[in-house]
C-alpha positions as CSV (number, residue, x, y, z in Angstrom):
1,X,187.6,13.8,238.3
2,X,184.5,15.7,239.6
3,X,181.0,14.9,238.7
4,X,178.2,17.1,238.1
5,X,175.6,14.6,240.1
6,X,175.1,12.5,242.7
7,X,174.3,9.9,240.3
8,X,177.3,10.4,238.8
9,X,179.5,10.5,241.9
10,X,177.9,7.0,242.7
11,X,178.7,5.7,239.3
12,X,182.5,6.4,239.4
13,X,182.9,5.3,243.5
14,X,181.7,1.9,242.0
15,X,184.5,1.7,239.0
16,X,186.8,2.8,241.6
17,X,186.0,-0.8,243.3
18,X,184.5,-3.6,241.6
19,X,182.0,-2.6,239.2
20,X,180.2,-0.1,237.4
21,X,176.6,1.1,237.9
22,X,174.4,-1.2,235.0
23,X,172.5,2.2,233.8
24,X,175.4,4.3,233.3
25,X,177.1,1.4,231.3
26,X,173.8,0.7,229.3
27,X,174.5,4.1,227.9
28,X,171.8,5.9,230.6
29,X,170.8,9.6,229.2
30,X,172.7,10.5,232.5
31,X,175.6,9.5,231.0
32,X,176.8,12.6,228.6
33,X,179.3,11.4,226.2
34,X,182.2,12.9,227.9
35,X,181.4,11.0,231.2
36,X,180.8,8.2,229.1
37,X,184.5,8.2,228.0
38,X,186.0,8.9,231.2
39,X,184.3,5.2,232.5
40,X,186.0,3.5,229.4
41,X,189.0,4.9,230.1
42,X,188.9,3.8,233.1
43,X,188.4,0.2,232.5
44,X,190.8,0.0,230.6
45,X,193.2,1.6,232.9
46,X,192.1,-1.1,235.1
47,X,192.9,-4.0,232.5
48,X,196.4,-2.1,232.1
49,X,196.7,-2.3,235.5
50,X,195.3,-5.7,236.1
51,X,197.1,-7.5,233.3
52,X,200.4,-5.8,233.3
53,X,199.9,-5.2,229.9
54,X,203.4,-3.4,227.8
55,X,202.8,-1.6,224.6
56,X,204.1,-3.7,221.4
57,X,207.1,-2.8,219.3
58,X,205.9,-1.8,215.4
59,X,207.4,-5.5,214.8
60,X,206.4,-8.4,216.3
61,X,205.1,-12.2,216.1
62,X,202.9,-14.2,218.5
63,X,202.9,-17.9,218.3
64,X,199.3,-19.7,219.2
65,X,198.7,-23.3,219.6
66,X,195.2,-25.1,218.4
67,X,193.5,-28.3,219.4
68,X,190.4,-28.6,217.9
69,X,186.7,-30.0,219.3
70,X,187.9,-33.5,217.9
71,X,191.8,-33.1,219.4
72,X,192.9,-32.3,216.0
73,X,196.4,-30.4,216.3
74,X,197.5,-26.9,214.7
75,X,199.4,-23.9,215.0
76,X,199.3,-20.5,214.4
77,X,201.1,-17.2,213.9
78,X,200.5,-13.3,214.2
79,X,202.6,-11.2,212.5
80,X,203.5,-7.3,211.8
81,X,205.5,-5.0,210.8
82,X,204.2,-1.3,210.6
83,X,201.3,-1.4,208.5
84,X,201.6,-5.2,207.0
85,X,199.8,-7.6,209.2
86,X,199.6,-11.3,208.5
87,X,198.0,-14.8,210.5
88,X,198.5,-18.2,209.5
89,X,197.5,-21.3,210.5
90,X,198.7,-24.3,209.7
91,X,197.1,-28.1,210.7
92,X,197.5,-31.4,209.0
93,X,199.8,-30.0,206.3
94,X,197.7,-27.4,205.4
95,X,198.6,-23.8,205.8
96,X,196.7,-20.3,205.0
97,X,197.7,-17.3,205.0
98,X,195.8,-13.8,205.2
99,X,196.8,-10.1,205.8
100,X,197.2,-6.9,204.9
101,X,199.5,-5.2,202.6
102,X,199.5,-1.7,201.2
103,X,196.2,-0.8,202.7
104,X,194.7,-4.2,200.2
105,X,193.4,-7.7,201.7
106,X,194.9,-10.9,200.1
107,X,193.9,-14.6,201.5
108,X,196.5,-17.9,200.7
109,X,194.2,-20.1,200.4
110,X,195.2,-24.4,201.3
111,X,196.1,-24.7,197.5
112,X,198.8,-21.8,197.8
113,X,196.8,-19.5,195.9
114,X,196.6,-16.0,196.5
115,X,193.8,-13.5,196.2
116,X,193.3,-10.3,196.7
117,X,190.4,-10.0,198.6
118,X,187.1,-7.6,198.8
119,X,186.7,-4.7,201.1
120,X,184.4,-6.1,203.8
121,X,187.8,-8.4,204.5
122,X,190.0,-5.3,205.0
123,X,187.8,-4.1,207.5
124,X,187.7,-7.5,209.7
125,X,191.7,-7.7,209.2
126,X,192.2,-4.2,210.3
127,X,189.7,-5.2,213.3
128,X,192.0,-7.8,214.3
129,X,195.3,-5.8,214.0
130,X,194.0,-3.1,216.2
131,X,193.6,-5.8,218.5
132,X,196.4,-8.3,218.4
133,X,198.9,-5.1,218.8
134,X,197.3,-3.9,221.6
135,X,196.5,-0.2,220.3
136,X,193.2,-0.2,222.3
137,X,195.1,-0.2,225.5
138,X,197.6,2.9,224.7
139,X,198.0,6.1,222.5
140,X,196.5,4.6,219.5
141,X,193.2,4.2,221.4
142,X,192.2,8.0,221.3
143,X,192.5,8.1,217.6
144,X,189.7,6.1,217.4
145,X,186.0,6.2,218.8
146,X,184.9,4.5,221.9
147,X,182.7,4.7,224.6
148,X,180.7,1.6,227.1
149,X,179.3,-1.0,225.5
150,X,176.8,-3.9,227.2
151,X,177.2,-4.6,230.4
152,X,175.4,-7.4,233.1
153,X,175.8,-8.3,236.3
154,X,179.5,-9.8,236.1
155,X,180.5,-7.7,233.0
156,X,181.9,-4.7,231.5
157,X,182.5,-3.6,228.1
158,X,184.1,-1.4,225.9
159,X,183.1,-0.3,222.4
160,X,185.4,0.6,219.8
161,X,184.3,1.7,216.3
162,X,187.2,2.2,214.6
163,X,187.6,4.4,211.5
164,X,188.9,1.9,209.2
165,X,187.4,-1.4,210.8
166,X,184.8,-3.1,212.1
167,X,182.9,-2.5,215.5
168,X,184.8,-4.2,218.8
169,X,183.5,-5.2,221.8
170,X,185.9,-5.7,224.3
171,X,184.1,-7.6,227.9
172,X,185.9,-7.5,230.8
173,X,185.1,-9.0,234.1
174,X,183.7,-6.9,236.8
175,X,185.3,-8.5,239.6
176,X,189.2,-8.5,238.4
177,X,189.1,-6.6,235.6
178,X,190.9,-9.0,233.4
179,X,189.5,-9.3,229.5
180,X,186.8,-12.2,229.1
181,X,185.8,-11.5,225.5
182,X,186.1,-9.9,222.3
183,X,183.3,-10.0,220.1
184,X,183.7,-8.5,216.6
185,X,181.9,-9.4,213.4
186,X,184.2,-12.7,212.2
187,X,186.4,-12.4,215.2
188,X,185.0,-13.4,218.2
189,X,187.3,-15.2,221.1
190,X,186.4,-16.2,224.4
191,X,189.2,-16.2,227.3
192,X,190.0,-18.4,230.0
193,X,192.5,-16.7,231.4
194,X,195.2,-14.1,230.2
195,X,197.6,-16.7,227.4
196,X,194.2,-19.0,226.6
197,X,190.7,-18.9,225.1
198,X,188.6,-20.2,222.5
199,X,188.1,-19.4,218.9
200,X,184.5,-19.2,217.9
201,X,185.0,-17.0,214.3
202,X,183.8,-19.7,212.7
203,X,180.7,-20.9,215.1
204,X,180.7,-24.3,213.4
205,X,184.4,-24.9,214.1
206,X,186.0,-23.6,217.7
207,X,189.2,-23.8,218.4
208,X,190.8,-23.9,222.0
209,X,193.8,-21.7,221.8
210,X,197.0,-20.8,223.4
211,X,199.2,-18.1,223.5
212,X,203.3,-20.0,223.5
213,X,205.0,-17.0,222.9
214,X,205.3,-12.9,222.3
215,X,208.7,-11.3,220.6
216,X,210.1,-9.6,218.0
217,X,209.9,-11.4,214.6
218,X,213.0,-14.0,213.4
219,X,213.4,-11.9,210.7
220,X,211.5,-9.4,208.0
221,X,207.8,-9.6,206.6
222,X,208.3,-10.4,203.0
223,X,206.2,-9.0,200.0
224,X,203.0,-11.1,199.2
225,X,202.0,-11.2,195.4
226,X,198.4,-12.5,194.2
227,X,199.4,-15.7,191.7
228,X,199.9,-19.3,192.7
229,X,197.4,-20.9,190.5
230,X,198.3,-23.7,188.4
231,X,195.9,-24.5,185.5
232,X,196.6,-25.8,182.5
233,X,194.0,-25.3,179.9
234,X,194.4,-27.5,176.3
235,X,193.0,-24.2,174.7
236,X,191.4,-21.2,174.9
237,X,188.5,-23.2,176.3
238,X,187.3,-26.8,177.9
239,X,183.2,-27.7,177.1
240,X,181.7,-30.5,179.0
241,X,177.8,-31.3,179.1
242,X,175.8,-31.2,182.1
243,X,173.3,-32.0,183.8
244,X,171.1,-30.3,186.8
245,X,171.0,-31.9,190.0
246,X,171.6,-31.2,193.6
247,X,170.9,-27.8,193.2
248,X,173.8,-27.5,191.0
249,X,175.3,-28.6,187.6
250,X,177.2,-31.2,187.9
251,X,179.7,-32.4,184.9
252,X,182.1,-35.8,184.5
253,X,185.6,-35.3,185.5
254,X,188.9,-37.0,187.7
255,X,190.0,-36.5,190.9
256,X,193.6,-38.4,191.7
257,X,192.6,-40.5,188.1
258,X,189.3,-41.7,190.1
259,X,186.3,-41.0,188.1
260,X,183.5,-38.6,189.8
261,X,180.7,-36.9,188.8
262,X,181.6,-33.1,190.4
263,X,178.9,-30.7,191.3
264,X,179.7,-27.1,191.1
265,X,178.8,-25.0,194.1
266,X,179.7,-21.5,194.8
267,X,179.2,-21.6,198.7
268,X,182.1,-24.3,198.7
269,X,185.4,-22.8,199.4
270,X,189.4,-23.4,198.4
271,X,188.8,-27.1,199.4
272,X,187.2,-29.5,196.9
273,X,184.5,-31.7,199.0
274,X,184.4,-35.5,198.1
275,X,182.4,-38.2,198.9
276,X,183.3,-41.3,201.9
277,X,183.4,-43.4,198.5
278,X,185.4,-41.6,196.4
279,X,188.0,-40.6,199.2
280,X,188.3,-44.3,199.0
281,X,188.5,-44.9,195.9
282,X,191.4,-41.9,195.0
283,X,194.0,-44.1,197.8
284,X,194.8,-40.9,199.6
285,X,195.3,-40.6,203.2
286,X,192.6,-38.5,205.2
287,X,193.7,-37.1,208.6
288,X,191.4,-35.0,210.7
289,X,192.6,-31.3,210.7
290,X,192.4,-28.8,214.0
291,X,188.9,-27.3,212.3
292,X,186.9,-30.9,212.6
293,X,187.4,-31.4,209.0
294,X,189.2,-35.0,207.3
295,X,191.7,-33.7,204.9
296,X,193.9,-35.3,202.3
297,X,195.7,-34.0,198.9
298,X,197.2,-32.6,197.2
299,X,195.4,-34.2,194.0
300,X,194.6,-33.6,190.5
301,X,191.2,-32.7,189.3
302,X,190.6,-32.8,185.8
303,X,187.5,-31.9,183.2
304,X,188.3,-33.0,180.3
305,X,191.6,-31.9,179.0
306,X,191.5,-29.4,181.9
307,X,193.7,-30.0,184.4
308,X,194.1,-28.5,188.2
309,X,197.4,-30.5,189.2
310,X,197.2,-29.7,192.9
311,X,194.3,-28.9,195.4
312,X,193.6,-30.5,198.6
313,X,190.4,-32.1,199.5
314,X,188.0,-32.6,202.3
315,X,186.0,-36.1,203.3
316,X,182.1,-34.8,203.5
317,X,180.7,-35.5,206.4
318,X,177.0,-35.8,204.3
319,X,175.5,-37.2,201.0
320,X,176.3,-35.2,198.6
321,X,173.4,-36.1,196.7
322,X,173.8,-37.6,193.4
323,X,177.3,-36.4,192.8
324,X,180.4,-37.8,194.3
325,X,182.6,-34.6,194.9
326,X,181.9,-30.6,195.1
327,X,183.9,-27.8,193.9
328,X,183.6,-24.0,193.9
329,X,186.7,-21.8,194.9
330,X,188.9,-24.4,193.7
331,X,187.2,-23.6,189.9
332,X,186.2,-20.5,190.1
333,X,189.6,-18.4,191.2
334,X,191.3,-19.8,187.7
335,X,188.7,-19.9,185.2
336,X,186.2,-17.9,183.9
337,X,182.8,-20.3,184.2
338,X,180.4,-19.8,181.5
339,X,176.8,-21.7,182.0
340,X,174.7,-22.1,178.9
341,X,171.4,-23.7,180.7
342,X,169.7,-24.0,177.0
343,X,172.9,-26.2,175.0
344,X,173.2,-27.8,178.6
345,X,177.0,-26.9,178.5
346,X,179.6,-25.3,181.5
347,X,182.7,-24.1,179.7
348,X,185.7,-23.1,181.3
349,X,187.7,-20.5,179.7
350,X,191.2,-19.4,180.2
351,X,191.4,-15.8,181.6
352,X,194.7,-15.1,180.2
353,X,192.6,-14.9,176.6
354,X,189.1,-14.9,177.4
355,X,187.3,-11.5,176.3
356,X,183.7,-10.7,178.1
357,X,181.0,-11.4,175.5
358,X,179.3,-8.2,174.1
359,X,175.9,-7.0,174.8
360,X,175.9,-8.7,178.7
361,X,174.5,-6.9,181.4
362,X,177.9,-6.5,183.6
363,X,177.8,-6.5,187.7
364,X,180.5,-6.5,189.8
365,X,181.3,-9.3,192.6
366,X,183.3,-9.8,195.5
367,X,185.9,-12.3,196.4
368,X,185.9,-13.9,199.8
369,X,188.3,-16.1,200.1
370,X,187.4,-17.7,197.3
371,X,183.8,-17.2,197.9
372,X,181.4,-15.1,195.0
373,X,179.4,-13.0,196.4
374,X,176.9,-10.2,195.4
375,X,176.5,-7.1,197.2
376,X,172.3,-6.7,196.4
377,X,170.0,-4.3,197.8
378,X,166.4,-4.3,199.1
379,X,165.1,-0.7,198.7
380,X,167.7,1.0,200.6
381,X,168.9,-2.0,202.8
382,X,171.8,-3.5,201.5
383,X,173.4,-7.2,201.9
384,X,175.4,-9.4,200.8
385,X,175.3,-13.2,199.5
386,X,177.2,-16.1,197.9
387,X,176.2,-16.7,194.3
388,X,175.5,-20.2,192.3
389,X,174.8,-21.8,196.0
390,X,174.1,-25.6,195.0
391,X,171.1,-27.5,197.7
392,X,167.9,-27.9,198.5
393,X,166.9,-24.7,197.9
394,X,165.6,-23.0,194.6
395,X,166.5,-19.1,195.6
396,X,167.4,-16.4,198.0
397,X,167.9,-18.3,201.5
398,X,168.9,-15.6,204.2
399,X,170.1,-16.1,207.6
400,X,167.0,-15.2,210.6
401,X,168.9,-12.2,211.4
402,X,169.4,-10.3,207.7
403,X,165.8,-11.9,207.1
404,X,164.7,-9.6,209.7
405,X,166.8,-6.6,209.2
406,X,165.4,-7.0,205.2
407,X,162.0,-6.8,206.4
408,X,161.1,-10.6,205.0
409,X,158.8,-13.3,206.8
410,X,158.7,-17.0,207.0
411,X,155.6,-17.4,205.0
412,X,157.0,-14.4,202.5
413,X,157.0,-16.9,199.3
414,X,159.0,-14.6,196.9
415,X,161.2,-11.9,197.7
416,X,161.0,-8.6,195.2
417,X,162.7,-5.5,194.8
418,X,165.7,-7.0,194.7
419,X,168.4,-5.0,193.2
420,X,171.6,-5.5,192.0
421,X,173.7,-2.0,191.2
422,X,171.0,-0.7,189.4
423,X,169.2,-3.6,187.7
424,X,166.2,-5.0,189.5
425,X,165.5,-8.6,189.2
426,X,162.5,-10.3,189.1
427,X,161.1,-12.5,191.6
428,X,163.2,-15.2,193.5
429,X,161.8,-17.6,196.3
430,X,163.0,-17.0,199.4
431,X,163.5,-18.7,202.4
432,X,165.1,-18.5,206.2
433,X,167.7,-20.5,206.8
434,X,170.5,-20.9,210.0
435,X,172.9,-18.1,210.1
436,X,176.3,-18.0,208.5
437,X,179.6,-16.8,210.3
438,X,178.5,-13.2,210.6
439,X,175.1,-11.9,209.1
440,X,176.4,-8.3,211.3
441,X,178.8,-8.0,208.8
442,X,177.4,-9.2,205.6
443,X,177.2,-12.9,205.5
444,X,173.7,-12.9,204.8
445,X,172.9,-15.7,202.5
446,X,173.0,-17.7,199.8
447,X,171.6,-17.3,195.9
448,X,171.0,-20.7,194.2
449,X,171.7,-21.6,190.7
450,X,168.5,-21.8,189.7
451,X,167.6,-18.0,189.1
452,X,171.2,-18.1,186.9
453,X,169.7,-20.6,184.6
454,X,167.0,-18.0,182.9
455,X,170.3,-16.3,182.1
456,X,173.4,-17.5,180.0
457,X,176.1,-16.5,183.0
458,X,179.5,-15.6,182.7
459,X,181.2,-15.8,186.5
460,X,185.0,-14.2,186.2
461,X,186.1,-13.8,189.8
462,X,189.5,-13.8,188.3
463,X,188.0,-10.0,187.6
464,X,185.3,-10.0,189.7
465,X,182.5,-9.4,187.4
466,X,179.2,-11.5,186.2
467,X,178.0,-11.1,182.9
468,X,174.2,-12.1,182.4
469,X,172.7,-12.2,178.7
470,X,169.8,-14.3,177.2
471,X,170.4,-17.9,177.2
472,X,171.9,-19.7,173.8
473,X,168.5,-21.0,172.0
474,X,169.1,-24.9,171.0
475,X,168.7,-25.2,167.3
476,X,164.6,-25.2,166.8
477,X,164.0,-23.8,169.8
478,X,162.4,-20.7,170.8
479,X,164.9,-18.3,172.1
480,X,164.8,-17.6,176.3
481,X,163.2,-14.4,177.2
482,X,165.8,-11.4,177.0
483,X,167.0,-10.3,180.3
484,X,166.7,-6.8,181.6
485,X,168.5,-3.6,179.9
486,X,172.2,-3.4,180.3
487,X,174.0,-1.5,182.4
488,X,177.6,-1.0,183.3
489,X,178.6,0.0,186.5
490,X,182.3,2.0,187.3
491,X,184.7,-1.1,187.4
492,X,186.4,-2.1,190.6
493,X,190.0,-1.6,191.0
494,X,192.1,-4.3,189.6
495,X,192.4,-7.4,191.3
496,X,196.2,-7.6,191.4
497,X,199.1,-7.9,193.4
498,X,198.9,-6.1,196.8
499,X,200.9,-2.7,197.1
500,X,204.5,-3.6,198.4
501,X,204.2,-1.2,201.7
């Protein structure tokens, strides 16, 4: 390869060796594009060369083992076949699932229920495919976009933006050219050397890991279908009373026959949270799991004649502040959860009957694993946060790096011009809190309940759709101020079994 500089001509005599000049790696205006290419490729011809990496067959399984910050225990697998891609993990009995099927996300979440799941996830599973198979390393690389990445003193990188996924990072080191990191948004591992690193895609729970073993799968990927959910409903509907506290409503209900007063809270995944107490009190064994958690189930939870015959449950670590258990996910992917602030009532309807209520402003919602959440808009920024968040907090509560990119201060008291498809809402405290798993890729905060509770709020993640009218007037009472002008956005496509490939 010839150079047109000197500058050039130095740059490439040092990737030849050990390293790489810093300013051409920074991305130096020296650098044309072109060049800039030629030094990826490069570095990764080194890795290839380095690690003796092979290309992968279009079918294959890699098995990981997991010990956790605590010593917790778990395994893993990696999976695909063509364009199906699956992981699982599996620690103190519990398993889940998630993957890619027929160009769709779907999460198995620890109760065996599956989801399809929203766009953003496609994206991060599609990140992680390109690199568990290796693609950046032979053919499949130059169908993509790529070029240098940061660099420092004993590092190299290279950056991938792929079509149909997220942006990669790949770091390798500078003096043997073997891969140190790769830093994506919700994938993020950290090697030690070529078969071990650590996990840190969840920053609050890493997870040494180690690859066992690399071969052909024992046998054929089989279809996934979204389903699993087992609720039995004594109607078309269950009402229970409530009351506000916590930041969230809490209602009466059972969990393994032990009475507890559950909180309901969106940000609160596929496991249901319970007290120190009432763990005690439902007899159930809690082991520690590979993620630092104490797990035990399965158990029933039931609200009133509404009965969820099997989800697993984790020990809080913290007070949970007036209530003895929290649930979110658990409810909310098989029910529809109506919240009538002014009669002081939650009712959970069936969605194999329930109809959306007419004259309700309609927006749509996402489902992360099990998580609602709102894509909403600040002029022309966009983000993206989990709804009915119970805690402290009365509002919007954004993580230091979307407060920033949203153009919001610390001693902003309110945040306005928030939108929501078209609709914009009124004011809604604000405040900066630590930052989730990945405000880069849209885990940018939380809403509270307490901005729901002007409304009367229908949450069907089932569908994925809100519906927000004017609250239910108590007999006597002065009606609640009308919320703003419908509107009905193009609904999203079906939330359904994934396409067999």
């Amino acid at each position: 390869m010839r150079s047109r500089t000197p500058f050039l001509r130095r740059a490439l005599r040092g990737l030849a060796g050990v390293g790489i000049t810093l300013t051409c790696l920074a991305g130096s205006v020296a650098c044309g594009r072109s060049e800039e290419s030629r030094i990826a490729e490069r570095i990764l011809e080194r890795y290839r060369t380095a690690s003796g990496a092979k290309p992968l067959a279009a079918a294959q399984q890699v098995r990981l083992r997991l010990t956790g910050p605590a010593g917790g225990r778990g395994t893993a697998e990696v999976f695909w076949q063509d364009a199906s891609f699956r992981e699982r993990r599996e620690s103190a009995g519990i398993a889940t699932v998630k993957g890619l099927q027929g160009g769709k996300a779907f999460y198995t979440d620890e109760d065996g229920v599956t989801r399809v799941a929203s766009e953003p996830v496609v994206r991060e599973l599609v990140t992680r495919y390109y690199f568990w198979r290796r693609a950046f390393l032979f053919k499949d690389h130059e169908k993509e976009s790529f070029g240098l990445g940061p660099a420092d003193d004993a590092t190299a990188s290279v950056r991938f933006r792929l079509h149909l996924g997220n942006t990669l990072d790949l770091v390798f080191s500078r003096r043997d050219g073997q891969l140190v990191a790769a830093h994506s948004p919700r994938f993020h591992l950290e090697f030690s050397g070529p078969s071990r690193f650590k996990d840190l895609s969840e920053p609050a729970e890493p997870v040494e890991t180690e690859i066992l073993w690399t071969g052909l799968p024992t046998g054929p990927l089989s279809d996934v279908a979204a389903g699993g959910g087992r609720a039995r409903f004594p109607g078309r509907e269950v009402e229970l009373p409530f009351e506000f506290s916590g930041g969230g409503p809490v209602v009466a209900g059972t969990i393994a026959g032990a009475p507890a007063r559950i909180r309901v809270n969106g940000s609160t995944g596929g496991l249901v949270r319970v007290s120190a107490r009432l763990a005690e009190k439902t007899g159930l064994p809690f082991v520690p799991d590979v993620f630092g958690r104490d797990v035990g189930g399965p158990a029933a939870l039931a609200l009133g004649g509404l009965v969820f015959p099997s989800v697993h449950l984790e020990k809080a670590k913290e007070d949970l502040s007036d209530a003895d258990a929290e649930a979110g996910g658990a409810l909310l992917r098989e029910a529809v959860l109506e919240c009538d602030p002014v009669a002081g009532r939650l009712r959970f309807h069936d969605p194999a009957v329930w109809a959306p209520p007419e004259g309700y402003r309609r927006f749509i919602i996402d489902d992360d694993g099990n998580l609602p959440v709102a894509p909403l808009r600040r002029g022309a920024r966009e983000f993206r946060v989990v709804l009915a968040a119970a805690g402290p907090e009365r509002g919007l509560v954004l993580a230091p790096e979307s407060a920033r990119r949203l153009g919001f201060t610390r001693g902003e008291p309110a945040a306005t011009g928030l939108g929501w498809a078209n609709h914009t809402f009124p004011a809604v405290p604000v405040a900066i809190g630590t930052a989730p798993r990945a405000p880069d890729w849209g885990d940018d905060g939380t809403l509270a309940w307490e901005p729901l509770l002007a409304y009367r709020t229908f949450i069907d993640m089932p569908r994925r759709w809100i519906y927000l009218g004017p609250a239910t007037p108590s007999p006597g009472s002065a009606a609640s101020s009308e919320p703003p002008r419908s509107q009905r956005p193009a609904r999203p496509r079906a939330a359904g079994a994934p396409a067999t490939p």
